[in-house]
C-alpha positions in Angstrom: 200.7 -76.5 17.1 203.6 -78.4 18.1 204.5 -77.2 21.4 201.3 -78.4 23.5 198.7 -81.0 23.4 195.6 -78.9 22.7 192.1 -78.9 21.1 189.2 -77.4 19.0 186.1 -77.7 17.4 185.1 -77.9 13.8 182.4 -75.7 12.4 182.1 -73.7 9.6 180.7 -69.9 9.7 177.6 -71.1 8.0 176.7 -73.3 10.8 176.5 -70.1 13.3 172.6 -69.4 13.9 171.6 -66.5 12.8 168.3 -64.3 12.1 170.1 -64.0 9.0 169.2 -67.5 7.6 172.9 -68.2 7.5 175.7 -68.2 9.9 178.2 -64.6 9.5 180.4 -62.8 10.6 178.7 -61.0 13.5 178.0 -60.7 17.3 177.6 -65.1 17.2 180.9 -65.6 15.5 182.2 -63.6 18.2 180.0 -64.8 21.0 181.8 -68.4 19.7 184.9 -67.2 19.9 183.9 -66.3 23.4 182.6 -69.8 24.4 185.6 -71.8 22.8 188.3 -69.0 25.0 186.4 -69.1 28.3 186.2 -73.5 27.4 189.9 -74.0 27.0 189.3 -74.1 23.4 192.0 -72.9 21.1 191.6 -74.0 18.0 188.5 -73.1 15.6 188.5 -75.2 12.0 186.6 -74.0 9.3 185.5 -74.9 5.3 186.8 -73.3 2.8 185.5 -69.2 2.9 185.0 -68.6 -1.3 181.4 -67.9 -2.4 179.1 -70.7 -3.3 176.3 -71.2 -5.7 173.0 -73.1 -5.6 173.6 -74.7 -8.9 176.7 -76.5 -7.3 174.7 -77.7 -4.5 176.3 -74.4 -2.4 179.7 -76.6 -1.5 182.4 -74.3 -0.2 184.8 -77.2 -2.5 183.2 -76.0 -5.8 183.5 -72.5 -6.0 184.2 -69.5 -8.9 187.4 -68.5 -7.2 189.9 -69.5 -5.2 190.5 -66.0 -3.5 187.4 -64.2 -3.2 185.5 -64.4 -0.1 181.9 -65.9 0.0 179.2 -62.7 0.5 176.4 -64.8 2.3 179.0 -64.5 5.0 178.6 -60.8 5.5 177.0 -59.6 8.8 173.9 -57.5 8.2 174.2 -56.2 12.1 178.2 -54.9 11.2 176.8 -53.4 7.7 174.2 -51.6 10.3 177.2 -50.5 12.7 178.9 -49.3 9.8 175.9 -46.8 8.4 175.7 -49.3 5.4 172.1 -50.1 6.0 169.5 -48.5 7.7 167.6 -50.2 11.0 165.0 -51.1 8.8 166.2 -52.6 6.6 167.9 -54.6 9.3 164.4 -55.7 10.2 163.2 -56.5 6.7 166.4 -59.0 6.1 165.7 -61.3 9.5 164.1 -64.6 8.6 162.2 -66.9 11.0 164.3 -69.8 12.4 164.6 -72.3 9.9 166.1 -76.3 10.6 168.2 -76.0 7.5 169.7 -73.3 5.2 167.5 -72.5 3.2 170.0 -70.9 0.1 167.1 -70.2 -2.5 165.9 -67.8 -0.1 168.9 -66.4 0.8 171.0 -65.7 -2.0 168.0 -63.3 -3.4 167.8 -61.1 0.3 171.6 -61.1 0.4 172.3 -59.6 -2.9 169.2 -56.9 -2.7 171.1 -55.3 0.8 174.3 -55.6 -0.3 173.5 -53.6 -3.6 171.8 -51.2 -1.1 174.7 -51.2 1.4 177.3 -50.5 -2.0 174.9 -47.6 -3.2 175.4 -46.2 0.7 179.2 -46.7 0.4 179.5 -45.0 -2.9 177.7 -41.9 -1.3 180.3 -41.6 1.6 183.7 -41.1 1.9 184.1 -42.7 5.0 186.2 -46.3 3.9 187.7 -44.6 1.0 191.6 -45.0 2.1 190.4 -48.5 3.5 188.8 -49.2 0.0 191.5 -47.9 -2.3 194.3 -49.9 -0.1 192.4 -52.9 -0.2 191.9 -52.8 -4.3 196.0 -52.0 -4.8 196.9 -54.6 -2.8 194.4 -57.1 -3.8 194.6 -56.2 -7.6 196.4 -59.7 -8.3 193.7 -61.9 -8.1 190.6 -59.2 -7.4 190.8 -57.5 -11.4 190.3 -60.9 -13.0 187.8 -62.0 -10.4 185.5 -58.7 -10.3 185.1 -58.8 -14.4 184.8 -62.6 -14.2 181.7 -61.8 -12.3 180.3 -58.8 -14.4 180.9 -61.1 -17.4 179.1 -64.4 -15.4 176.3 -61.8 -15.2 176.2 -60.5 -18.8 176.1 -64.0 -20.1 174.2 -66.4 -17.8 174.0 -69.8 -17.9 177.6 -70.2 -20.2 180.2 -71.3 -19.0 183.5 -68.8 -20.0 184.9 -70.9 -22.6 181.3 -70.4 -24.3 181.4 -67.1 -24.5 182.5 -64.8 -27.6 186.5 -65.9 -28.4 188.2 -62.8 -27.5 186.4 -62.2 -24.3 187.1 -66.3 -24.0 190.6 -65.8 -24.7 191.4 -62.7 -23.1 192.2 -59.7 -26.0 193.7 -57.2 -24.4 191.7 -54.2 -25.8 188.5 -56.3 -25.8 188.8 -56.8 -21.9 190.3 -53.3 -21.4 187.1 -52.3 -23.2 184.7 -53.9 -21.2 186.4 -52.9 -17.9 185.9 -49.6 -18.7 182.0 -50.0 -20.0 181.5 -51.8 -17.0 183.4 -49.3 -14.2 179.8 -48.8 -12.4 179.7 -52.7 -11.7 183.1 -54.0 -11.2 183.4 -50.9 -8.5 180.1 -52.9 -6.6 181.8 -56.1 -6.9 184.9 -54.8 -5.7 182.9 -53.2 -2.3 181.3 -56.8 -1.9 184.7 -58.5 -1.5 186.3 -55.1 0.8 183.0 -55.5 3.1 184.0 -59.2 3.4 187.2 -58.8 4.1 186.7 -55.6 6.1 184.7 -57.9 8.4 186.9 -61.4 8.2 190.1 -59.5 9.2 188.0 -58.1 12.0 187.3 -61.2 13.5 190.3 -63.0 12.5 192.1 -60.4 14.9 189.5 -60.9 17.6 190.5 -64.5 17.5 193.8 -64.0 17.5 194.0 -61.5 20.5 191.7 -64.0 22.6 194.5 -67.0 21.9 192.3 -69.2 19.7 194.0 -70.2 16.2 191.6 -70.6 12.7 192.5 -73.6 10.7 191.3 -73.2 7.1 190.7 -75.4 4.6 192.2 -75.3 1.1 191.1 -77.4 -1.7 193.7 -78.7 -4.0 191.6 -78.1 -7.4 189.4 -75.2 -8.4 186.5 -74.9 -10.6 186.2 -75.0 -14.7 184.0 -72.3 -14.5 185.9 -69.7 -12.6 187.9 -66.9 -12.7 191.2 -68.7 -11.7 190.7 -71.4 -14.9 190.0 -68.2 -17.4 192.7 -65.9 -16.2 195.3 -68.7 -16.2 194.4 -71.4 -18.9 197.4 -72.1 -19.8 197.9 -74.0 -15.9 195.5 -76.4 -16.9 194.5 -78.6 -18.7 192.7 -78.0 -21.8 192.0 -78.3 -25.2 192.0 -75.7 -27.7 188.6 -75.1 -27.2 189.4 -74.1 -23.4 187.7 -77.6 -22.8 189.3 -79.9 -19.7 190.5 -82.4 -21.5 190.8 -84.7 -18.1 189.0 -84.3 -15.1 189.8 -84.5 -11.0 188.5 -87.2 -8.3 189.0 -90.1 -6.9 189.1 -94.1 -7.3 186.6 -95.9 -5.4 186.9 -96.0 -1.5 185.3 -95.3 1.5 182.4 -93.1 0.0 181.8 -94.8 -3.2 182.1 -97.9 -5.0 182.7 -96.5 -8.3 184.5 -93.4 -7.0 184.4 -89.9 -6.7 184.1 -88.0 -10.1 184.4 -84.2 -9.0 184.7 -83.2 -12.7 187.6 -80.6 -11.4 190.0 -79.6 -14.5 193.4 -81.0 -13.4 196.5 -79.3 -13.6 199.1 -78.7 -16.0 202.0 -79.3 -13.9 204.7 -79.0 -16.0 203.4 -74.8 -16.5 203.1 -74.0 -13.0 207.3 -75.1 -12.5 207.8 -73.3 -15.4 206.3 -70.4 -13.9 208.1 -71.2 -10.4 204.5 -72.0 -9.0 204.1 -67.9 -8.7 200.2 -68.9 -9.0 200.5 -71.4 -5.7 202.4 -69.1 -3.8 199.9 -66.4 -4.1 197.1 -68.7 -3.6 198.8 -70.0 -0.8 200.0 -66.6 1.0 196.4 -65.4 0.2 195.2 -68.0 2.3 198.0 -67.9 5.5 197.0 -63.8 5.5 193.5 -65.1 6.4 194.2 -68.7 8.8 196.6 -69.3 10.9 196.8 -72.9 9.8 196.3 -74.5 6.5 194.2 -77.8 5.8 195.5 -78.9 2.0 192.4 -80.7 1.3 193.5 -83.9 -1.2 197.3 -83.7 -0.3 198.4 -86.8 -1.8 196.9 -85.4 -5.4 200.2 -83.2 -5.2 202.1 -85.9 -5.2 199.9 -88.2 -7.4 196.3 -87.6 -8.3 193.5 -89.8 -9.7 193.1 -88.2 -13.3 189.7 -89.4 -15.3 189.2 -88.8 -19.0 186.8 -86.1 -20.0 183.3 -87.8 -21.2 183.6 -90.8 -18.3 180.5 -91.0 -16.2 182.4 -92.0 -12.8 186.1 -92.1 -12.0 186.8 -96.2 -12.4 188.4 -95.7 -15.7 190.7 -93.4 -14.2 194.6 -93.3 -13.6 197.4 -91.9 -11.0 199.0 -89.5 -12.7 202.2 -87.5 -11.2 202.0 -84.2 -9.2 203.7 -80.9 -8.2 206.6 -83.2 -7.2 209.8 -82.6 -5.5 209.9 -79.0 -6.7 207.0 -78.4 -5.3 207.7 -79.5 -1.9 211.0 -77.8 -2.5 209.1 -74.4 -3.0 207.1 -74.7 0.1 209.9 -75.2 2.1 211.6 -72.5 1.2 208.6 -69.8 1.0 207.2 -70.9 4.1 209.8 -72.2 6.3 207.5 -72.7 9.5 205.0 -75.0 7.3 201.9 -73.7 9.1 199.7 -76.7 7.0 197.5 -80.3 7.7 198.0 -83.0 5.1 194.6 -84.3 4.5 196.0 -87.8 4.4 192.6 -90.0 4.0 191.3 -92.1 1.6 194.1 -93.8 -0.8 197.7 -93.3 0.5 200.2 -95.1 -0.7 204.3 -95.3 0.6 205.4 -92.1 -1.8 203.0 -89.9 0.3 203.2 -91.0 3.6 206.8 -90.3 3.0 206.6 -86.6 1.7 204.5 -86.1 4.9 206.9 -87.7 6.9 210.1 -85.2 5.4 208.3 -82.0 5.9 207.2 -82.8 9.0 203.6 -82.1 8.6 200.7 -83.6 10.7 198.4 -85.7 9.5 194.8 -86.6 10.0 193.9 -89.7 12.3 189.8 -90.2 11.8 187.8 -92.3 15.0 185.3 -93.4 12.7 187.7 -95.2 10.2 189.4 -97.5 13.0 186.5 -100.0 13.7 186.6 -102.6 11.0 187.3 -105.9 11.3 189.6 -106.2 8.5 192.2 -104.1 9.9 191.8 -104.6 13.7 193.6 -103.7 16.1 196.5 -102.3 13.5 194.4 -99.5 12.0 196.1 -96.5 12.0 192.9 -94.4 12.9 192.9 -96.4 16.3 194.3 -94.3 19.0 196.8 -96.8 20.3 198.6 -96.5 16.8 198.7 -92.9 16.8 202.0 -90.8 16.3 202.4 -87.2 18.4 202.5 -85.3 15.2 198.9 -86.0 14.3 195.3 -84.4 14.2 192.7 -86.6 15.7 189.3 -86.1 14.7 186.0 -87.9 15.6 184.8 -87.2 12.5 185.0 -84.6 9.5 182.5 -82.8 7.6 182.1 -85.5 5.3 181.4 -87.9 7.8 178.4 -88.8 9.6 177.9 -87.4 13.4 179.1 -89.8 16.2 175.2 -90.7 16.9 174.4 -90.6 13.3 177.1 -93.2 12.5 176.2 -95.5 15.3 172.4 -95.3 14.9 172.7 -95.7 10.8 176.5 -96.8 10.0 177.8 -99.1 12.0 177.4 -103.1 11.5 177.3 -105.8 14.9 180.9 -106.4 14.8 181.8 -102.6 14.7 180.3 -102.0 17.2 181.4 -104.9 19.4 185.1 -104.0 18.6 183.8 -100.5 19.9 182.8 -102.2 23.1 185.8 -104.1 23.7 188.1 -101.3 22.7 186.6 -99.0 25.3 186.3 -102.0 27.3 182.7 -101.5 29.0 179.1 -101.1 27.7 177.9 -98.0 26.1 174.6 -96.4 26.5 174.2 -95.1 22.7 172.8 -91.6 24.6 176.3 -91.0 25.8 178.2 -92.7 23.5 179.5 -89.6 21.6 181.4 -88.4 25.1 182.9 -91.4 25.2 184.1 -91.3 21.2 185.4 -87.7 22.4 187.4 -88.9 25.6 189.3 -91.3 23.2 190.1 -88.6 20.8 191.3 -86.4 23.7 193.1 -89.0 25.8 195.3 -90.4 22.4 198.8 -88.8 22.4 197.6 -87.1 19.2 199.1 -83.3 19.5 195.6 -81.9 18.5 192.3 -83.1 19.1 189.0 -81.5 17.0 185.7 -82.5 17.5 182.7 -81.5 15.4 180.5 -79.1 16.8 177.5 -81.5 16.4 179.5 -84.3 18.4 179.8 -82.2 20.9 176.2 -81.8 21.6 175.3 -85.5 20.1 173.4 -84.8 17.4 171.9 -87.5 15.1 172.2 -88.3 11.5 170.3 -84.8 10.3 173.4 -83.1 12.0 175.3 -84.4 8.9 176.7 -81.5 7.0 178.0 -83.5 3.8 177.6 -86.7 2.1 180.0 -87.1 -0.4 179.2 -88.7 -3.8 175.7 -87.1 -2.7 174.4 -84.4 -4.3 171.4 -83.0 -2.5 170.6 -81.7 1.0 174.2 -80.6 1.8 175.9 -77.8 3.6 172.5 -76.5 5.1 172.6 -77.1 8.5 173.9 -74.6 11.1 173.0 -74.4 14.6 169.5 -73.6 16.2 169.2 -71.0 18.9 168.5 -73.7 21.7 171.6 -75.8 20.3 174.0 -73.1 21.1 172.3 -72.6 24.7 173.2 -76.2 25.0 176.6 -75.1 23.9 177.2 -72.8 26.2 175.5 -74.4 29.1 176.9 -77.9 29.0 178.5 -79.1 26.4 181.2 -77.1 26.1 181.7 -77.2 29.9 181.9 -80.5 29.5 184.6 -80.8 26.6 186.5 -78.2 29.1 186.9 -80.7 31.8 187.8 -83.4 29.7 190.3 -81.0 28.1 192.1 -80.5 31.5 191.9 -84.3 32.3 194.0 -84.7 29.1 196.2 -82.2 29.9 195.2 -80.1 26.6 194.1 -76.7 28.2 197.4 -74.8 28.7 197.3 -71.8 25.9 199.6 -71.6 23.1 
């Protein structure tokens, strides 16, 4: 990243359209891939990839595993390619263009072809090398997670630590047991996560050959109710009753008055260094064998994070409590030398942070949005003037409104008067997203990435999260039109400006 100015969009695979219901891995991913090489484009950021669920509210940053790959994501038109379904059943998945997501229905039509494309596979011999190479070299994280999920299914609606003690507490001869009552389904799960996998590596490579990098997105805390807290208790913390005894988020800010209560179990630092962080390095390497950048979502909770009592009902009475420390910074250094990762650097950071940052060298994350407020102007650091080279510049993130959305519904008189006089000339609120862009392209920021819906200047239903929100998030995703307006103009567009900022050159 550091060796020209360039730039990217910001999309996630879900956002793709698709006759599907939801954005994949199939001839649009690529056709994207396509538009963002042929644009000068060379950077594609994504959300996080792991599988989602409805009760959650389908958010990529609550999911049952930190490894596995999300299955709404796998491309009926590849399984078709690959003999796994049959034409008609091609036909009998498509779903009529929807404005949003729709998950209830999708979840449902998803699982009823892939269990027909895993009955196919069983029947053939065809990916059986593939298959049994993937499972051996997978086994440290996919033998925990593929009985974590025939157990979810044999005891619905409890969470692990409700269910029988020495399933909950991992006997030996009781799990070895059930594995092998249970080969039939932990063999279907297993499929599921090579056909995703199968297909992710296949476009990942496309990408790569045609010069455009994938930035991932990793969030710092997992889920209570997955198969990384139940195969590793002892890295977090809980009570004897496999209960977090404290919970993740953050103190009010931005967002929310009273905070951010994600209800995350928090870590039990002190373990992982006694365990030489073998569990971060694999989550870690897992995710650099898939990206060829890594977002830390929450970096400063590795340094200090906002840890909340179990029982509160938001995060005020909450506390900074210490992180992965110097050891940890220590271990990345040393197992990945080239430190291919983004410190998500928003919200509260305080001196000890920006100075970890600062050591390892790692960019950070400059956000247009945040620099227009009267308390802090003209010496906010999200205005570009204040920016430093090694920096990402966004014009917003996926929690943030779109450009249009945040000056329709957002932004007060006197923000948008510093606006004015910062660009120094009226706007037409039409056009004013281009001209949000040209400042995140023209700033001496090294990368520039602009959400997908800024691009094409989408309003406030673009949005695709509100945090501290529960409902109506993560569902939208492009229309068919939209990405004719992609391809036509907008893009175009973002290529010229791309040149006038001297930001096309490849790396």
């Amino acid at each position: 990243m550091k060796k020209y100015r360039s730039s990217g969009v910001l999309m996630h695979i879900s956002s793709l359209p698709s006759k599907f219901g939801i954005g994949d891995l199939g001839p649009t991913a690529y056709n994207f891939a396509g538009l963002l090489k042929k644009n000068k484009q060379h950077f594609w950021q994504i959300l996080p990839l792991n599988p989602v669920e409805l009760k959650h509210g389908n958010s990529p940053y609550y999911s049952y595993s930190a490894f596995a790959g999300n299955p709404l994501f796998i491309s009926p038109e590849l399984l078709y390619q690959d003999g796994l379904i049959s034409k008609d059943d091609l036909e009998k998945y498509c779903l009529s263009e929807e404005t949003y997501i729709d998950f209830p229905v999708i979840y449902p039509l998803k699982e009823e072809m892939l269990a027909k494309s895993c009955k196919i596979f069983n029947r053939s011999t065809k990916f059986q090398y593939e298959f049994e190479d993937f499972c051996q070299k997978q086994a440290f994280w996919l033998d925990d997670y593929v009985l974590f999920e025939v157990l979810r299914s044999q005891f619905p609606a409890q969470v692990w630590n409700k269910w029988p003690v020495e399933i909950r507490d991992r006997n030996k001869n009781t799990l070895k047991s059930l594995v092998k009552k249970s080969e039939a389904e932990i063999k279907k799960e297993k499929i599921i996560q090579f056909l995703f996998y199968r297909q992710w590596n296949k476009f990942k490579n496309y990408c790569r050959a045609n010069k455009i990098k994938i930035i991932g997105d990793m969030p710092i805390y997992v889920t209570h109710n997955s198969a990384d807290v139940w195969s590793n208790p002892e890295l977090f913390k809980l009570n004897k009753n496999k209960i977090p005894s404290f919970k993740a988020g953050v103190p009010p800010d931005y967002f929310s008055k009273t905070g951010q209560l994600w209800g995350n179990p928090v870590y039990k630092w002190s373990a992982h260094r006694k365990q030489d962080f073998e569990w971060w390095k694999e989550r870690i390497s897992h995710n650099l064998s898939t990206m060829d950048l890594l977002r830390i979502d929450h970096f400063r909770g590795l340094i200090a994070y906002w840890e909340i009592p179990a029982g509160e009902k938001t995060a005020i009475k909450g506390k900074w409590v210490c992180g992965g420390g110097n050891s940890f910074f220590k271990m990345l250094k040393q197992n990945y030398p080239e430190l291919p990762f983004i410190a998500e650097d928003l919200g509260v950071i305080t001196e000890d942070v920006v100075k970890v940052i600062q050591e390892l060298g790692l960019p950070g994350m400059r956000v247009l949005q945040f620099g227009f407020d009267e308390k802090n102007f003209p010496h906010n650091l999200h205005l570009p003037h204040n920016y430093i080279k090694n920096c990402i510049v966004y014009t917003g993130t996926h929690d943030n409104n779109t450009i249009q959305g945040w000056l329709q519904k957002e932004t007060k008189k006197s923000q948008k008067r510093l606006l004015k006089e910062y660009l120094g000339k009226n706007i037409r609120l039409q056009n004013a997203h281009w001209e949000v862009i040209r400042l995140a392209l023209a700033s001496v920021a090294q990368l520039a990435i602009i959400p997908v819906q800024d691009i094409l200047g989408l309003g406030e239903n673009a949005r695709m999260n509100y945090p501290s929100h529960t409902d109506s998030n993560w569902q939208w995703h492009l229309k068919n039109e939209e990405m004719s307006g992609i391809k036509e103009y907008a893009l175009p567009k973002l290529r010229t400006l791309t040149k006038t900022y001297g930001r096309e050159k490849i790396i």
